[in-house]
N, C-alpha and C positions, 0 to 999 in steps of 0.2 A: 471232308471229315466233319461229322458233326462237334459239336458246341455243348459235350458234356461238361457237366462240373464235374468235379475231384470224387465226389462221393459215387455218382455213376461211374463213373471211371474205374473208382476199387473194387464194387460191385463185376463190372465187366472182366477185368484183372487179374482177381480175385475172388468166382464165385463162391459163396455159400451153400452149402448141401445141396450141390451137382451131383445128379448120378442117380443111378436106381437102386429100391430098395427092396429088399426082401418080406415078401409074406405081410406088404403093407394092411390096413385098416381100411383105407378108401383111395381110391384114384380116381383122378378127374381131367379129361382132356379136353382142352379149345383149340380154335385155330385149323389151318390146314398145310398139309405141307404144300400141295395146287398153289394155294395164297403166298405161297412164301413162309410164314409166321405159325410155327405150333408149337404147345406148349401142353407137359404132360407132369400131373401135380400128383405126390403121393403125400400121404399123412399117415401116422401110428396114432393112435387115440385109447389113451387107458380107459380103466374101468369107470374113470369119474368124466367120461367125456371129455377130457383135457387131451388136447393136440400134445404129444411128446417129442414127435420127429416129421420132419417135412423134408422133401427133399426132390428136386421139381429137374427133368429133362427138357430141352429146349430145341429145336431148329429154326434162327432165326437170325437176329442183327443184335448187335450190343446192345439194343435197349430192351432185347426180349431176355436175353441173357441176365440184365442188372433187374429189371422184373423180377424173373421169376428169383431170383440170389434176397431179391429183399422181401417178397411177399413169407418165403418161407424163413425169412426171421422172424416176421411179425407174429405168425403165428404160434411159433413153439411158446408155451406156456398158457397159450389163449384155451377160453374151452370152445365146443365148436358154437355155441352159441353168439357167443364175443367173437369167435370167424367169419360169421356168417353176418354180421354185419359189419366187415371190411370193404370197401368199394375200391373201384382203379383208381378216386383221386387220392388215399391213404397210401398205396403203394407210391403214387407221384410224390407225394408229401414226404416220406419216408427217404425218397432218394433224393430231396430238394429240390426236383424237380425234373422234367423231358422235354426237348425241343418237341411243339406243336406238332412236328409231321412224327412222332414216333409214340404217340400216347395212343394209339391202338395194341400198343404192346404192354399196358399198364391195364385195359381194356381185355385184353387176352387173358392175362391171370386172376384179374375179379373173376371173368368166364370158366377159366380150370378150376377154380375155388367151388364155385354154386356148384359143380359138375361132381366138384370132388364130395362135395356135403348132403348130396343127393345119392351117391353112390352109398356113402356110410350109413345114410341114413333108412337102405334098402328102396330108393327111388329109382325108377327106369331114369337112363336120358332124356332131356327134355327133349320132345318132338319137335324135327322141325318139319314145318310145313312147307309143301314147293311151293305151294300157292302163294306165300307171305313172302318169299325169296325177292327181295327188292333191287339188289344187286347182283347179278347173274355172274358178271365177269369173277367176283371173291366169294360168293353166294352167304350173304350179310340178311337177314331177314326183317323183315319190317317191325318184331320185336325188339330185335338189337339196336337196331336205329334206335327209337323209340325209349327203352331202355338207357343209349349213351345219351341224347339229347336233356330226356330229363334228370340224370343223375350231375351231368357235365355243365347244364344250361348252354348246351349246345344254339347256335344262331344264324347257321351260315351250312352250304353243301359242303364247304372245305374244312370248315368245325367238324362234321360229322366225318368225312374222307381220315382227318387226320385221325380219329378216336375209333374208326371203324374200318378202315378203308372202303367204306361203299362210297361210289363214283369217283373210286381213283384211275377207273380203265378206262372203256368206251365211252362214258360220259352218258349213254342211255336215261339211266337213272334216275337223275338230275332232277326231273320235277317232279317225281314220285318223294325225293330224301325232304325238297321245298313245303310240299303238301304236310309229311309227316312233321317234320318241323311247325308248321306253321297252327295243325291242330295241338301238339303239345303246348305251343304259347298260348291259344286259346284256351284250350284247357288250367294249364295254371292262371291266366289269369279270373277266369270264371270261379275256381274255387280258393283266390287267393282271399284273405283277411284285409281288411280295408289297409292303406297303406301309414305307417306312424304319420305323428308330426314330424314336418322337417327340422333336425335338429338346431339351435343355436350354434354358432360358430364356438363358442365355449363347451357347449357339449359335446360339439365334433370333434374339437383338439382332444379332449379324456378321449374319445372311444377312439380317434385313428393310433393317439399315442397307445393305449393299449393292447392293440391290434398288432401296430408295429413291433413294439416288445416283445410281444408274446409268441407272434404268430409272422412274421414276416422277417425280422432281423436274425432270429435265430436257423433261419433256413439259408439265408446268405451267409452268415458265417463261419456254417461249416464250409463254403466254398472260399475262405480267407477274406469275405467283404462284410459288408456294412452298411447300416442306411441313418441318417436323421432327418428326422422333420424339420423343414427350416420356417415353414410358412403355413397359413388356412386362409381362405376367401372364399369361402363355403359356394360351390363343392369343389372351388380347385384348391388342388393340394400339393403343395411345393416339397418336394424331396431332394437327399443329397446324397449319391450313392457314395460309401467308402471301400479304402482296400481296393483288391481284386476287380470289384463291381466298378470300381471309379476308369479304367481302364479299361474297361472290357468290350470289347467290338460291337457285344449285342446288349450294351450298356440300357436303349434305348426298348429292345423288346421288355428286359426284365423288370425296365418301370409298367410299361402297357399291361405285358403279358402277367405276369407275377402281382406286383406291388400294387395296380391298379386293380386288377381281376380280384386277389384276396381281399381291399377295403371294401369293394363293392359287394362281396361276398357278404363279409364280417362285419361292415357298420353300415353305407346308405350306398344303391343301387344308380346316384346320379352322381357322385365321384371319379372328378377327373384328375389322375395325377401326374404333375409337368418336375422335369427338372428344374431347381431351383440355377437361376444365375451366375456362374462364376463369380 
């Protein structure tokens, strides 16, 4: 069984505006049933372009189920302009988070979302091309890659498998997903901004402490844990999980996965963070 938290779990549980809707505004479907994973997103949108109702059908795993339950919370109230720049890590964020192999299902309803904002918007589906079909086995196209890689900072074939499933079958694939990847890095780095100064150890403590508060502790909490800063040695950075977290099996991915991935994110890119010492 997977390694949900509490909040994925109510979502699974407990969906939110399951079901189909009447005489919707736009529809938008991703996914394949073939693949395992599909996902079928409806929206009501009044007169002021304001999302009023969503309410999203699934065939899939409990992470496609808590998906699609939180993306259509997110939305109601949004107009579709403020929908349309929702991505799969808000949905992530939103549920505190997805074990690594199931973020293809947070990746699914960003995909029913553009599908669905394209339909209201009087947009054909976007074409896919066979030629660009990079994975044959889920049939994932060399845009989607592409598209997860650089919204995700995707790094790896099995980054990309978990957020696409391309090269999760035959393995074909593989240096086709490398190559893509490898021009995306290229690419950001070519048109990246030179890089800051590296911070002082003093100004890392402000920007991790604020990071932590703002953006990392309040995601563990709602799963009943905790985190404080115990220590800096610029760029390692000593943490101390509480609650829940201080116990937890995979105590060890959600410093890597989570708490190191968000600093890196949110304050410097050479941030490594270790558990502090008993």
């Amino acid at each position: 069984m997977w390694d949900y938290n509490e909040t994925v779990w109510d979502h699974i549980r407990n969906p939110r505006n399951a079901g189909p809707m009447d005489d919707p505004s736009a529809v938008g479907e991703a996914g394949s049933l073939a693949c395992g994973d599909a996902l079928r997103l409806m929206l009501r949108v009044d007169d002021s372009d304001t999302v009023t109702e969503a309410k999203y059908q699934t065939f899939g795993c409990g992470s496609a189920v808590a998906s699609g339950s939180a993306l259509t919370e997110m939305l109601v109230g949004k107009s579709v302009a403020e929908a349309a720049k929702l991505t799969n890590q808000d949905i992530v964020d939103y549920l505190g988070g997805l074990p690594e192999e199931k973020m293809h299902c947070s990746v699914m309803g960003a995909e029913a979302l553009e599908a669905a904002l394209r339909n209201y918007r009087g947009e054909p589906p976007a074409p896919i091309d066979e030629a660009k079909i990079v994975c044959k086995c889920f049939g994932v196209t060399e845009d989607q890659i592409r598209e997860a890689v650089r919204t995700n900072a995707l790094l790896t074939v099995e980054d990309v498998t978990h957020y696409t499933k391309a090269g999760g079958g035959c393995g074909q694939c593989h240096d086709r997903i490398l190559e893509i990847i490898e021009h995306e890095r290229k690419t950001e780095r070519v048109g990246a901004p030179p890089k800051p100064k590296r911070l002082s150890n003093l100004q890392l403590m402000k920007a991790v402490e604020e990071a932590i508060e703002k953006h990392i502790a309040p995601a563990l909490r709602q799963d009943g844990g905790d985190i404080d800063l115990v220590d800096i040695d610029s760029p390692n950075v000593f943490v101390a999980l509480r609650g829940r977290c201080a116990s937890c099996v995979a105590s060890g991915a959600t410093i890597k996965q989570f708490v190191q991935a968000r600093l890196r994110e949110l304050v410097d890119e050479s941030i490594v963070v270790e558990e502090a010492a008993a």
